[in-house]
C-alpha positions as CSV (number, residue, x, y, z in Angstrom):
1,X,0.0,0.0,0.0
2,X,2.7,2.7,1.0
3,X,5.0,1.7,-2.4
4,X,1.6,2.3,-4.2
5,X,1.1,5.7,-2.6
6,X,4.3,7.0,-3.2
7,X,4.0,5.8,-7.0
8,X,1.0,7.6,-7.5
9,X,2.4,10.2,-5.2
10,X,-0.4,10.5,-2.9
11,X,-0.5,12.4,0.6
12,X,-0.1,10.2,3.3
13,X,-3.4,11.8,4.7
14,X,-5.1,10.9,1.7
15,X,-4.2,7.5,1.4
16,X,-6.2,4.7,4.5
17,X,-5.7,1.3,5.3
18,X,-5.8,-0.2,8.8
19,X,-4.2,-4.3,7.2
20,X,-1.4,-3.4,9.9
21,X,-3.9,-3.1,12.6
22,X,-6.7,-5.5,11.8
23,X,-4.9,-8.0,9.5
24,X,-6.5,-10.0,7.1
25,X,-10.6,-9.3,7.6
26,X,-11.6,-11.6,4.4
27,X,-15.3,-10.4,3.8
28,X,-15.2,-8.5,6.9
29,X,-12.9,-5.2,5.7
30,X,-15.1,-3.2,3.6
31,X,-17.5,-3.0,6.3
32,X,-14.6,-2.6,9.1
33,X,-13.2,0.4,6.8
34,X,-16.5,2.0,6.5
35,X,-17.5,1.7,10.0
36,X,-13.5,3.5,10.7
37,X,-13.6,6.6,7.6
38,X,-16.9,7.5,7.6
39,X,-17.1,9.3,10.9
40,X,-14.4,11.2,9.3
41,X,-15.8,11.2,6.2
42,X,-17.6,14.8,5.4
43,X,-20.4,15.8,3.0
44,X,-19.4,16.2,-0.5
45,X,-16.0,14.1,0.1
46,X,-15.5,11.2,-2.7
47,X,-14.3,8.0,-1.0
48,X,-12.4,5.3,-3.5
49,X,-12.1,1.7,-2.4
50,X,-10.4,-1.3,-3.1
51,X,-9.6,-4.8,-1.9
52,X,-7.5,-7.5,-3.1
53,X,-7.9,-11.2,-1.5
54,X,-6.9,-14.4,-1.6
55,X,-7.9,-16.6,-4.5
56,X,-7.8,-13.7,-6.9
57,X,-10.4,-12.0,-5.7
58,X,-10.9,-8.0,-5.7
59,X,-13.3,-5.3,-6.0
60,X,-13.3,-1.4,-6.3
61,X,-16.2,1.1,-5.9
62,X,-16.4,5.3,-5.6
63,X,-18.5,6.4,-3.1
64,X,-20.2,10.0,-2.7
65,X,-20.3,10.9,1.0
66,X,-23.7,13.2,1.1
């Protein structure tokens, strides 16, 4: 995640993920990221998320904090 920030040369503040802290969630970390960034999270904010799992598995969405 941090190699991938610093490629795209994002600001540390812009960039979230909590791996280090929770470890590997499986089906759990969307939902345990939301319940962390959205009380953060202010009106008007756009939130992208990704997750990459074991078996090949991954998905991405944009979300539009109103």
């Amino acid at each position: 995640m941090e190699a991938i920030r610093n490629r795209l040369k994002l600001a540390t503040e812009n960039v979230y993920f909590n791996i280090r802290q929770m470890g590997n969630t499986s089906s759990s970390s969307r939902t345990i990221f939301l319940s962390e960034i959205l009380v953060e999270a202010e009106p008007g904010q756009r939130l992208g998320l990704s997750a990459l799992g074991g078996g090949f598995t991954f998905d991405a969405a944009i979300l539009d904090v109103v």
